[in-house]
C-alpha positions in Angstrom: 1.4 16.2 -37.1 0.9 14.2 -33.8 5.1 13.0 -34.2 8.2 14.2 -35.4 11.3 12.4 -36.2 14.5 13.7 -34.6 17.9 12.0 -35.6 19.8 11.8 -32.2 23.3 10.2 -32.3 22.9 9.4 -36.1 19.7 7.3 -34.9 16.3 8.1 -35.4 13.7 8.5 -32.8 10.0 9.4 -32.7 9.4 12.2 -30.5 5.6 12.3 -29.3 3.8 15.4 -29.2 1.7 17.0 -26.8 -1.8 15.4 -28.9 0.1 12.0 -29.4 0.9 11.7 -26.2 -2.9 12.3 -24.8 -4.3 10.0 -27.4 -1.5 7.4 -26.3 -3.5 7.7 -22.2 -6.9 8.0 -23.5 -5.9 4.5 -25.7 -4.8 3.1 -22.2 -7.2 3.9 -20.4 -9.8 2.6 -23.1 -7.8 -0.6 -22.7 -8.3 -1.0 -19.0 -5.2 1.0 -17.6 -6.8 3.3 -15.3 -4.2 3.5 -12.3 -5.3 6.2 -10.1 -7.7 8.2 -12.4 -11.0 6.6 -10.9 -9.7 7.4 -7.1 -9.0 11.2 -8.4 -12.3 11.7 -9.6 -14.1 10.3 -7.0 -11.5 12.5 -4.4 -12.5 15.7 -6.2 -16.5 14.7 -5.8 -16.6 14.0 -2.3 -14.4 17.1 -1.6 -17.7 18.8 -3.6 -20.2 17.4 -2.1 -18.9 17.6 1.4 -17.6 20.8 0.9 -21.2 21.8 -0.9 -22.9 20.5 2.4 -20.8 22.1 5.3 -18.8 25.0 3.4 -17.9 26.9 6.7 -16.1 23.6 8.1 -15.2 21.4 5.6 -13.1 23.5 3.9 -11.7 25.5 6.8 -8.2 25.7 7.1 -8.6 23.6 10.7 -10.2 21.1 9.2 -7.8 20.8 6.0 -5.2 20.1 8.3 -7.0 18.0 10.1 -7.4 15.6 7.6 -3.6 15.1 7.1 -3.2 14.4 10.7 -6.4 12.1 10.2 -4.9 9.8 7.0 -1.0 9.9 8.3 -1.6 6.6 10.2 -3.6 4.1 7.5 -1.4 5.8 4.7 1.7 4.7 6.3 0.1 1.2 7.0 -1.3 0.9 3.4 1.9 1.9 1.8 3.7 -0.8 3.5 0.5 -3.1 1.7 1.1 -2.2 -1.4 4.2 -4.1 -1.7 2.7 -7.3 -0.1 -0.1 -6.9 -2.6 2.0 -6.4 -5.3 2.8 -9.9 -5.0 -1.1 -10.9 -4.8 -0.7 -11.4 -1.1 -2.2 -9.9 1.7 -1.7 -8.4 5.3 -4.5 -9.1 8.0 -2.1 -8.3 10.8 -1.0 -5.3 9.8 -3.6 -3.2 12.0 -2.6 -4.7 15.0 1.1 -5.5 14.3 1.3 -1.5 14.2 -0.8 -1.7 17.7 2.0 -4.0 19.2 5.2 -1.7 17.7 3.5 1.6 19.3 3.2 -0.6 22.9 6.5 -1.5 22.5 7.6 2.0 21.9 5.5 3.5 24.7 6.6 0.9 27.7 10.3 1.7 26.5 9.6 5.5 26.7 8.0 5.7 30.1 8.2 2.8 31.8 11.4 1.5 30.9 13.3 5.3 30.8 14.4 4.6 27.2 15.0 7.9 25.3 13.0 8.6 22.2 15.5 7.6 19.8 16.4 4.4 21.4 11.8 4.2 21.9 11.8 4.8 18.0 14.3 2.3 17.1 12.8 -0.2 19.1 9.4 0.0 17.8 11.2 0.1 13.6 13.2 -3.3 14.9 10.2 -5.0 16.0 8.0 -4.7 13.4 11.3 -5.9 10.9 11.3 -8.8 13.0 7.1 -9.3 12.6 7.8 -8.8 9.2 10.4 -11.5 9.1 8.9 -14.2 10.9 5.2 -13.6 8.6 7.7 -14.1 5.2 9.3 -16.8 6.2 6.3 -18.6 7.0 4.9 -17.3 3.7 8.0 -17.6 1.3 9.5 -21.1 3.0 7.3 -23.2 4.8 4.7 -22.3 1.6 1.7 -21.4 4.3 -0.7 -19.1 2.7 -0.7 -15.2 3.5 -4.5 -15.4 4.5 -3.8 -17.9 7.2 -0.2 -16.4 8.2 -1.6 -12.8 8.4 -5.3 -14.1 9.8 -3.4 -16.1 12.7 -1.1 -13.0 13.5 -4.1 -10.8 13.4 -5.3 -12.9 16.4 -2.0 -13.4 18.0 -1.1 -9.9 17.8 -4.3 -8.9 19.3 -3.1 -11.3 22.6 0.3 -9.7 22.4 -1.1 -6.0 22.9 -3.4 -7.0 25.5 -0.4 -8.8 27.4 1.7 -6.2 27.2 -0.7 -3.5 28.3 -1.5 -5.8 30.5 -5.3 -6.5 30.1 -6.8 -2.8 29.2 -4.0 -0.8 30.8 -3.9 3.2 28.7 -0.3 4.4 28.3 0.2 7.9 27.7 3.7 9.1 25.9 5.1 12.1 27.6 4.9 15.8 25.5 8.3 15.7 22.7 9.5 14.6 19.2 7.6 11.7 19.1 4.5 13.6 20.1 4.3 16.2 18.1 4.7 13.9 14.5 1.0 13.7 14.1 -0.2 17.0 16.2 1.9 19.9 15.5 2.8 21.9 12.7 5.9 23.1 11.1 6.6 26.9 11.4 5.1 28.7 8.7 8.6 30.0 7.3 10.0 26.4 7.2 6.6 25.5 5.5 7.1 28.0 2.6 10.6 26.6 2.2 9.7 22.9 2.3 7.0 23.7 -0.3 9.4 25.8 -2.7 11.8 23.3 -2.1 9.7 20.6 -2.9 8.3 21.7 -6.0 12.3 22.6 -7.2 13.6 19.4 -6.6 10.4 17.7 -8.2 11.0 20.2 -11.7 14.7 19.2 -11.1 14.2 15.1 -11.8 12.1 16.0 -14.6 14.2 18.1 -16.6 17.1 15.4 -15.8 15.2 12.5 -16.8 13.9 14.0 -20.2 17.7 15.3 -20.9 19.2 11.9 -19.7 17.1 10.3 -21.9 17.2 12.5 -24.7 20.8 12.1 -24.8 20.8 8.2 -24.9 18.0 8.4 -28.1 15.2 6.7 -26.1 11.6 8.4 -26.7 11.0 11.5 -24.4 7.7 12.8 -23.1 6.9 16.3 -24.7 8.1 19.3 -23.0 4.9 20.4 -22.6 3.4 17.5 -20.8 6.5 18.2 -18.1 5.6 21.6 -18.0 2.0 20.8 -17.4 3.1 18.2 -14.4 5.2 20.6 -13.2 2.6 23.5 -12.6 0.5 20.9 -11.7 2.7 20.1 -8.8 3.4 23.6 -7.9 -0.1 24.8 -7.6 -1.1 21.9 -5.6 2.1 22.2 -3.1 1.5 25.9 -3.1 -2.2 26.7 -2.5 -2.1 23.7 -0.1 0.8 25.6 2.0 -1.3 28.7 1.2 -4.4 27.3 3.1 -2.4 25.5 5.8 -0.3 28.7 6.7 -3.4 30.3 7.7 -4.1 30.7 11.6 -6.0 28.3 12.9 -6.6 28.5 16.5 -9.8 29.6 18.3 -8.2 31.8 20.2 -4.7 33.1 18.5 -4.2 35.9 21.5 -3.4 32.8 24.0 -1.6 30.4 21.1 -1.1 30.7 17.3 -1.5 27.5 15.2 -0.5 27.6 11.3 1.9 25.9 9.5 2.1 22.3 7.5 1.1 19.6 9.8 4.3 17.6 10.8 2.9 14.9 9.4 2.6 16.1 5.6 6.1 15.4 5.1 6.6 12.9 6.9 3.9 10.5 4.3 5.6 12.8 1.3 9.2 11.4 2.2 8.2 8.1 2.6 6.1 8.6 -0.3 9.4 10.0 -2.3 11.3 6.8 -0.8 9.2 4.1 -1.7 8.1 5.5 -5.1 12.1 6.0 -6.2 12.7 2.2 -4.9 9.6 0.4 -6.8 10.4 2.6 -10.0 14.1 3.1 -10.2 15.8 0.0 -9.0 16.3 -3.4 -9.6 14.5 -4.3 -5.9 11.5 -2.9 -7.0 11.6 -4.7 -10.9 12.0 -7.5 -9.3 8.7 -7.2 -7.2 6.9 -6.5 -10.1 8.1 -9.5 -11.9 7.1 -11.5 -9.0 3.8 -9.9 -8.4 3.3 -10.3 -12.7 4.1 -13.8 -12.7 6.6 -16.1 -10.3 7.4 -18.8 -12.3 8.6 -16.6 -14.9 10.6 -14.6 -12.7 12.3 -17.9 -11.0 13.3 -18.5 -14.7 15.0 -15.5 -15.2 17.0 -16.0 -11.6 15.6 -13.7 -9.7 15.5 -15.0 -5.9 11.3 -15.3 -5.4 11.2 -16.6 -1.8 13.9 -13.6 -1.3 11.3 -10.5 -2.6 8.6 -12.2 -0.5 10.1 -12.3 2.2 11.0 -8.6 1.7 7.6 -7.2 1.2 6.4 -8.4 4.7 9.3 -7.1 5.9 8.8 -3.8 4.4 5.1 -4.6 5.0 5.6 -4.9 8.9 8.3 -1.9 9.2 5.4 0.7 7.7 2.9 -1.0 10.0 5.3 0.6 12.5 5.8 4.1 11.4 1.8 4.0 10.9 1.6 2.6 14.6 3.6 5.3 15.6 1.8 7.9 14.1 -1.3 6.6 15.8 0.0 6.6 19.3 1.6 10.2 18.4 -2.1 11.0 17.1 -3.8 9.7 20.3 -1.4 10.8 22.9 -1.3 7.4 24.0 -1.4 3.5 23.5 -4.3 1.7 24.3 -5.7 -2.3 23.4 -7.6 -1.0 20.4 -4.7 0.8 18.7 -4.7 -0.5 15.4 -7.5 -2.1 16.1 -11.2 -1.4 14.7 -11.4 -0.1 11.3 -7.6 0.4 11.1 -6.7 -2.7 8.9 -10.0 -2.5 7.3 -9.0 1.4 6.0 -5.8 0.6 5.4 -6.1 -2.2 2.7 -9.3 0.0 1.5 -6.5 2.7 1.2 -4.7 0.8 -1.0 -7.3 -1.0 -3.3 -9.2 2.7 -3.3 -6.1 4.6 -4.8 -5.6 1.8 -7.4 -3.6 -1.3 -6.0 -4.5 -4.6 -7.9 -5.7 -7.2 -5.3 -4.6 -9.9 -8.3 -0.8 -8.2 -8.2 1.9 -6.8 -10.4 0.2 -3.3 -10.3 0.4 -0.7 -8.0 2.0 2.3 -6.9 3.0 3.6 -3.7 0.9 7.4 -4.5 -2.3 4.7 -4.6 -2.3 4.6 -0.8 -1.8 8.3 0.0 -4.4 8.9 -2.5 -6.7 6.2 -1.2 -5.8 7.6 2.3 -7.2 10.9 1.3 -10.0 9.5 0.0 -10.7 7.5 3.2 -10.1 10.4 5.4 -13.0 12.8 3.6 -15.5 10.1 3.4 -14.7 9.3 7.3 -14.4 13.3 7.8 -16.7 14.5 5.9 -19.6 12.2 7.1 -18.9 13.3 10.3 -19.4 16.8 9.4 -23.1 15.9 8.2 -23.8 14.4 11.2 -24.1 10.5 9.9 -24.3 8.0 12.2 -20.8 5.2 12.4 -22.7 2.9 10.9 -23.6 4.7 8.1 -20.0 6.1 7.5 -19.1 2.0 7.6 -21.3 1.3 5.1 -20.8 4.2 2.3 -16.6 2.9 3.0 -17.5 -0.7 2.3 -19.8 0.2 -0.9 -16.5 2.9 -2.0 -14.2 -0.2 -1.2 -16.6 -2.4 -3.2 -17.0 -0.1 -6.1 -13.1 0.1 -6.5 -12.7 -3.5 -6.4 -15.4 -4.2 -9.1 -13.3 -1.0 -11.2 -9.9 -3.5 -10.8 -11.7 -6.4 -11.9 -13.2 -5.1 -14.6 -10.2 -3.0 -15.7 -8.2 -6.4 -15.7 -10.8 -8.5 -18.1 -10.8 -5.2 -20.4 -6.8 -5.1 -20.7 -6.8 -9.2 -21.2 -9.6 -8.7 -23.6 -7.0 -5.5 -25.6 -3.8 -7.7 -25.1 -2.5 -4.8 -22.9 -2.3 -6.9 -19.7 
């Protein structure tokens, strides 16, 4: 039997088994709903073949952690896209805006004496206020995102140059803000954010599959939590396992092991945004948008409103992934967020399974598009490939990804599961 019936508050209600519910994915994805799979498999043959080629560095524990510290700054700037995109718009500025908010930060650290929280703060507040000004010209004066974002790409690029003024390198002083993307947590607090993690993750599963249980809706099988809840653990746990290891050339003078800082500072944000696009009316309402935004005028929910929003949002992870560039670098300089930084970040997003048409996407797409990223970039680097090269093999990734959406979409309009 792939169902059984169970009679829950005098109703009936089909309860999937473990087969039913694997035939029910297999069925979507053979009608064009792929989400991440595609990104996962090509994340899992890179980390082969890279770690096939160079096997003593590519899969050292320095290097594993250097790839977090690596992704942390597009993964923050491509979660902030995947809410603009979810509305089929787009983001050119989002490279440098997060260029400008690190300036910002680091003239109000050193040279106007600001403390780091008040540093912080200011950085968060400006890009709001980018994100503000880019929705309004989006949402209200009705000027397309491609011109809005393409003009602020320039501007912004001005801005940083002004405010550095004209190729000037600021270095931030040794402290919080610092350490976010260079230093690890203490391997006893890493243990404990790891067990912790994978508790509180088993914790919302067994709540949702009681809570819904006990209302007569259709549960997933107890087996398939199970499964995603080992999954989670082994991942969480052998990760810590290899991260925990020491690390430093020369541990006599100065141990290094723990979880890079930066690991939970993308998984909170990750938590965050996932809980507000899947579990409140906010993030329904951006899918309805992104879906169709005539429809959702119809059913009264304020459009101009959730655009406006999204840049917002947009702007304010530009931001945090500005800020873990500068903590990354030591310092600000005219080319943070420059280069290939808006170029990874969108690829982030489309890689890990963002729709560049809208209405789907979740925010795991850019930290798994960010991983992907950072091996290719990492990996390449490992084998000695040239930057062009490491351009190229990005843009054909970016390409293929783009051609898997597109194709995806005409297969689910062809099934009717659009």
């Amino acid at each position: 039997m792939t169902t059984t019936l169970e009679t829950a508050g005098g109703v009936k209600v089909v309860k999937p088994t473990v087969a039913s519910h694997l035939r029910d994915y297999l069925g979507r994805i053979r009608g064009g709903d792929l989400g991440a799979m595609p990104a996962v498999l090509g994340l899992v043959i890179l980390t082969l073949i890279f770690g096939t080629a160079r096997p003593e560095t590519f899969f050292s524990a320095g290097n594993f952690a250097n790839l977090f510290n690596q992704a942390a700054g597009l993964t923050m700037i491509a979660m902030g896209l995947i809410f603009v995109l979810l509305l089929g718009e787009i983001d050119l500025s989002a490279g440098y805006a997060a260029g400008v908010c690190g300036a910002v930060m680091a003239i109000m650290l050193t040279e106007k004496g600001y403390g780091e929280p008040l540093a912080l703060t200011g950085a968060l507040v400006t890009g709001m206020l980018i994100g503000l000004v880019l929705g309004f010209l989006v949402a209200k004066v009705g000027i397309p995102s491609f011109v809005v974002t393409l003009a602020a790409f320039l501007a912004f690029q001005g801005v940083l140059l002004n405010l550095l003024g004209e190729g000037k390198n600021i270095s931030i002083p040794d402290g919080f803000i610092k350490s976010l993307n260079k230093d690890s947590l203490p391997v006893v607090w890493s243990w404990a954010l790891a067990i912790g993690a994978v508790a509180v993750f088993a914790l919302i599963q067994f709540m949702r599959y009681r809570g819904r249980a006990a209302r007569g809706l259709v549960t997933e099988p107890i087996g398939i939590i199970l499964l995603r809840i080992g999954g989670i653990a082994a991942l969480l746990l052998i990760t810590t396992a290899i991260l925990t290891q020491e690390r430093a050339i020369n541990p006599a003078v100065a141990s290094l092991k723990g979880v890079p800082i930066a690991a939970p500072v993308i998984g909170g944000f990750l938590v965050l945004w996932t809980f507000v696009l899947g579990r409140t009316s906010y993030g329904r309402h951006v899918y309805a948008v992104g879906g169709n935004a005539e429809a959702a005028r119809r059913a009264g929910i304020p459009v101009d409103r959730i655009r406006i929003s999204v840049f917002v949002i947009g702007s304010f992870m530009a931001a945090i992934g500005g800020i873990m560039l500068v903590s990354r670098a030591g310092s600000v300089d005219p080319n943070t967020g420059g280069s290939s930084t808006l170029l990874y970040s969108v690829g982030a997003a489309v890689i890990g399974g963002t729709s560049l048409f809208g209405g789907k996407g979740k925010v795991i797409h850019a930290v798994i598009g960010g991983a992907v990223i950072a091996v290719i970039d990492n990996g390449m680097f490992l084998m000695d490939f040239s930057s062009g090269t490491r351009y190229i093999f990005t843009g054909v990734i970016l390409l293929i990804a783009a051609g898997v959406d597109a194709l995806a979409r005409r297969r689910a309009a062809a099934t009717g599961n659009r």
